[in-house]
C-alpha positions, 0 to 999 in steps of 0.5 A: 591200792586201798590196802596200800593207802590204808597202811601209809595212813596208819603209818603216819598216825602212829608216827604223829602218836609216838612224837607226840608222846614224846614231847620233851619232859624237863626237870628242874631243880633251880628254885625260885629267884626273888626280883633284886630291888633297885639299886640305890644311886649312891652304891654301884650296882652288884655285878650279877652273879654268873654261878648257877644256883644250887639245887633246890633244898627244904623250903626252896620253890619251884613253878611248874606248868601244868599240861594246859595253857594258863595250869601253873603251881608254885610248889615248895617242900617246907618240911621233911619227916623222916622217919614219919610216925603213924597217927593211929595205932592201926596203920603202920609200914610194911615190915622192913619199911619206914614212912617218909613225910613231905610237907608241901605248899602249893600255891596256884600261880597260873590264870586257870583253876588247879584240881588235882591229887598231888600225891599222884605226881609225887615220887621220892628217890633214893641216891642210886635212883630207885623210886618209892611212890606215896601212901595214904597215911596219916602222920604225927607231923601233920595233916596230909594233903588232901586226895582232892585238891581244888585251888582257884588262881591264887590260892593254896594248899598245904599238906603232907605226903607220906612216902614208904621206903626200905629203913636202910635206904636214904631218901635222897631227892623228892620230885612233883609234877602236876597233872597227877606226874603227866604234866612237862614240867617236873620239880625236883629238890634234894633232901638231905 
């Protein structure tokens, strides 16, 4: 009997374990919308627009929530290298490979202190959606995001992360999660 009741509890922990795991990861690639200003009274009001707006691009933002009640980021790609130049003379790509830069700006939009490193929920895909992850390097475009970041409700960060991917393949889309690519919520902006 014990044997029995022992199985029928390990079976329904891992059940409550395998649905909890899945909970649902979203991505989204509709930036940011500025609040439309009042209408005047002497012109109609616009009609809104009923077109959905176009994906995310260079210099889109995105907000994403983190795992945690009150962990969320305002995230914008602000600019692309590609391809990225070393800073030094002694790091360089692997043979048959280029670097990518990804300039982003992170804004702590959410009630909670943000301390993460980026470059751990960043990925960049190619057009048949193969993925390529970051690499420490440091690129002529400017300084890299740093491996700790640390942003109190409000402040900012803004940095590069370098990307290695074969020099035949477009780089497509890139895409940001917080909480080192475990959060919900993941970002996504086209790149070309």
């Amino acid at each position: 009997m014990r044997t029995r009741t022992a199985l029928a509890a390990i079976t329904a922990v891992a059940a409550l374990t395998i649905s909890a795991c899945d909970s649902g990861t979203t991505v989204t690639d509709k930036p940011n919308t500025a609040t439309p200003k009042a209408a005047s009274s002497s012109k109609p009001a616009a009609e809104p627009s009923t077109a959905a707006p176009a994906p995310a691009g260079v210099g889109d933002t995105i907000t994403l929530k983190g795992s945690e009640e009150g962990s969320q980021l305002d995230v914008t790609v602000v600019k692309v290298a590609d391809p990225a130049r070393s800073s030094d003379e002694y790091t360089s790509p692997e043979d048959g490979n280029r670097w990518v830069g990804v300039q982003f700006r992170l804004l702590n939009s959410g009630s909670k202190a943000y301390g993460d490193s980026p470059a751990n929920g960043a990925q960049i895909y190619d057009k048949d959606g193969q993925q390529f992850g970051p690499v420490f390097a440091d690129i002529t475009a400017g300084p890299s995001m740093s491996s700790e970041v640390k942003l109190k409700p409000g402040a900012k960060a803004l940095g590069w992360i370098t990307f290695e991917v074969p020099k035949g393949v477009k780089a497509a889309t890139v895409q940001f999660a917080m909480n080192s690519g475990f959060a919900d919520q993941t970002g996504e902006w086209k790149l070309s």
